[in-house]
N, C-alpha and C positions, 0 to 999 in steps of 0.2 A: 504493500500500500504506500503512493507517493506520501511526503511529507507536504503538511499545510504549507502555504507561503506566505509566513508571518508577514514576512518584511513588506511586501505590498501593502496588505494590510493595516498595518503600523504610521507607515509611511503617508497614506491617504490621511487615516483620521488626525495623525498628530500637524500636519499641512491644513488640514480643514478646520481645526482649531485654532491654528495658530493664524492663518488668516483671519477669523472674529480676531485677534486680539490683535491684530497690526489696526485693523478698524479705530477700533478704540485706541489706542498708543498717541501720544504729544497731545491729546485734548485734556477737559477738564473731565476729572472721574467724579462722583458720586460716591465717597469713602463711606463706608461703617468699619468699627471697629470690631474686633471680636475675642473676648475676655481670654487672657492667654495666649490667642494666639493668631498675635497681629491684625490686617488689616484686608477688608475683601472690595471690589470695585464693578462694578455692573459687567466686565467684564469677563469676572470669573465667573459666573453662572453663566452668563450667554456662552461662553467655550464648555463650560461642562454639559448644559445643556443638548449640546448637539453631540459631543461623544455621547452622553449616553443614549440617546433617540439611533444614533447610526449603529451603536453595538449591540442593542437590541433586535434591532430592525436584521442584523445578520447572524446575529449569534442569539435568540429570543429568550433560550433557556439556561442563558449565563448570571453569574452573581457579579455583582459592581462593588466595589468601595471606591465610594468618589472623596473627595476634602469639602465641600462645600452641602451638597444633602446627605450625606452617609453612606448606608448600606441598601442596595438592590436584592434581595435573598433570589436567587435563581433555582432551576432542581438540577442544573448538573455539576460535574463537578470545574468546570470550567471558570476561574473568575479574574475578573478585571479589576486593576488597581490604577487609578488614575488623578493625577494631578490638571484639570484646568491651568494651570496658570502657577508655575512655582517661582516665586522671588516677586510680589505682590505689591512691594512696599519699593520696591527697585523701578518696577512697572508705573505706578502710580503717579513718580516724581520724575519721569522720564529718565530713567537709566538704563540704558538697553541692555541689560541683562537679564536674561526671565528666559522661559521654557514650558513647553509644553508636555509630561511622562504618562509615560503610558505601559503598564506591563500586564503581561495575560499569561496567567497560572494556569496550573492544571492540579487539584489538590493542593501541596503546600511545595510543587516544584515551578519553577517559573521556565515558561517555556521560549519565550522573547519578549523585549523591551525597545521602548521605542523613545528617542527624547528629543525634541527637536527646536532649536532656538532659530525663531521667524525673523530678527533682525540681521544674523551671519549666515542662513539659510541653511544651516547646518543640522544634517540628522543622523543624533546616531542609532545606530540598531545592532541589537546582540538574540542570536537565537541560539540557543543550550546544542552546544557539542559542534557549535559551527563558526563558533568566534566573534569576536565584535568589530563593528565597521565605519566610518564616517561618510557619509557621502557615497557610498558602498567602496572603498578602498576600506582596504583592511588594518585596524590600528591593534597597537601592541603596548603598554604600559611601559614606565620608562626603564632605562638601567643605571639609572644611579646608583652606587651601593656605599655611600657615607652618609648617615645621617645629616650631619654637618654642610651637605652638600644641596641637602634638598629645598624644594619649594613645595610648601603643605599649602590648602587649603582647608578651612573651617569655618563653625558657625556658632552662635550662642543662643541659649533660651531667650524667648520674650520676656521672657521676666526680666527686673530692674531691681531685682531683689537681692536674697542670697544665694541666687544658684546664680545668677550673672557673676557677682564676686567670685565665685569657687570658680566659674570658667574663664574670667582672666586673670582669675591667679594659673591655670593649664596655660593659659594662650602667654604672659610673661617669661613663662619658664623655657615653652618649645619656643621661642621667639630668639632665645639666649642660645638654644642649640641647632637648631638648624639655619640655611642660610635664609630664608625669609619667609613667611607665614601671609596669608592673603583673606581675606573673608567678602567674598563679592555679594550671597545673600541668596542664593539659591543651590541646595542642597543637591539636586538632580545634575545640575550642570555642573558643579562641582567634583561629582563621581564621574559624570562623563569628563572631563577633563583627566583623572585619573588613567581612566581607561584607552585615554589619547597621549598618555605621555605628557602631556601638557604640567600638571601637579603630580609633584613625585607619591604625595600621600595625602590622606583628609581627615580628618576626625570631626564629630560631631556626636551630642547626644541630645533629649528632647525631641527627636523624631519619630514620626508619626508613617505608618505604611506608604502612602501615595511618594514623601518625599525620598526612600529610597529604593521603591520595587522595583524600578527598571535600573538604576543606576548601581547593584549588585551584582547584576547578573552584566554589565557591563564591562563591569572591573574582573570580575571571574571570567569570562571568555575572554578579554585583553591577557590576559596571563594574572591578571592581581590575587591580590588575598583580601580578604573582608571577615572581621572578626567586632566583638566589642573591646570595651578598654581594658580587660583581661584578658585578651587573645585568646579569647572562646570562638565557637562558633557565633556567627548573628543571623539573625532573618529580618523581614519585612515589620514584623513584632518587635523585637527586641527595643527598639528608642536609641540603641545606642550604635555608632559603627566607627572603624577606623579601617580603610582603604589603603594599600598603597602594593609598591610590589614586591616581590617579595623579598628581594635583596635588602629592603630597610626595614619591614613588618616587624619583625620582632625587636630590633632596637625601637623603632617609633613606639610602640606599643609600654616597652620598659621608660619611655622616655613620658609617657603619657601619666602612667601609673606614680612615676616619680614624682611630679608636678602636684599631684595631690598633697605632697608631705612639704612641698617650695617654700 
């Protein structure tokens, strides 16, 4: 039996999303806040709207987790993880940084991801045991192998609280050890960069399904490792991840865990 061809797929709805949101992009938004976490703009529902109307429409009996209405309950085992619009706040204030993710599970394996930024027209896509792609050329995670050497990217909670405090007392410490540290504000395009070589490494916790479903499985078929901040395994669940590859995984990792004690 052939294999599905995610990547067509993927590639239309995260294009047809991302068109709604070039629509709206450099005007004035309509902000609501939302307690926790961050801020939503008429845009995101108009973009998640129409993914989820178009993967119903072809896939009827699948489950949805979207960021913005929730959960879809489907009867197969088929389910979709989807971000409208990740980096919101980036969006809002006209910063061209943003993304459209999109990944489609099968039980708790993920079978391809799709992530596509509508202002560099860039899309990447990873399908399980077939590698990940930019643009459909095939990308591979970096080889740097010094800590010292790298460029991490990362993100912090919404909070302005005490978990802020404890993540840039992490982000002072990796800032002292590697060569420079970046936080552009979208979680997805962050691991896509990972998985382009672009960021040697990433770390981030406070996350929520949609922002790393495709951007996992990106980093694993580039060649990466993806664990949490105890170089465990992670999922889509977990809240917490650190990326990179695997020549520095485990020092970043020790390097992470350090930071706590800084």
């Amino acid at each position: 039996m052939p294999r599905f061809k995610w990547e067509k797929t993927l590639q239309s709805l995260c294009k047809g999303a991302g068109k709604i949101l070039l629509q709206y992009f450099g005007k004035a938004h309509r902000v609501k806040e939302k307690p926790g976490a961050g801020i939503v703009t008429e845009a995101d529902p108009a973009a998640e709207n129409y993914l989820v109307k178009q993967i119903l429409r072809k896939f009827p009996e699948s489950s949805i987790i979207t960021e913005e209405t929730g959960k879809y309950p489907g009867t197969s085992d088929l389910l979709w993880v989807i971000d409208p619009l990740d980096g919101t706040t980036n969006y809002a204030h006209g910063f061209p940084w943003f993304c459209v993710s999109i990944a489609v599970y099968q039980g708790t394996q993920a079978l391809a991801g799709g992530i596509y930024h509508p202002i560099l027209e860039e899309f990447y896509f990873a399908e399980r045991g077939l590698g990940s792609f930019l643009n459909g050329k095939k990308i591979r995670v970096s080889r740097t192998t010094k800590l010292s050497q790298a460029l991490l990217g990362t993100g912090f909670y919404y909070s302005k609280k005490k978990q802020l405090a404890e993540e840039m007392k992490i982000f002072h410490h990796m800032n002292e050890v590697v060569q420079a540290v970046r936080r552009p504000g979208s979680a997805a395009l962050d691991l896509a960069c990972v998985a382009a070589g672009r960021f040697d490494g990433f770390w981030e916790r406070g996350l929520s399904s949609w922002d790393v479903a495709a951007g996992l499985l990106l980093v694993e078929e580039a060649g990466g490792i993806c664990s949490n901040y105890e170089g465990l395994s992670t999922d889509l669940f977990n809240g917490e991840i650190v990326a990179s590859n695997p020549r520095i995984h485990d020092e970043l990792v020790k390097a992470i865990c350090s930071s706590k004690e800084f």
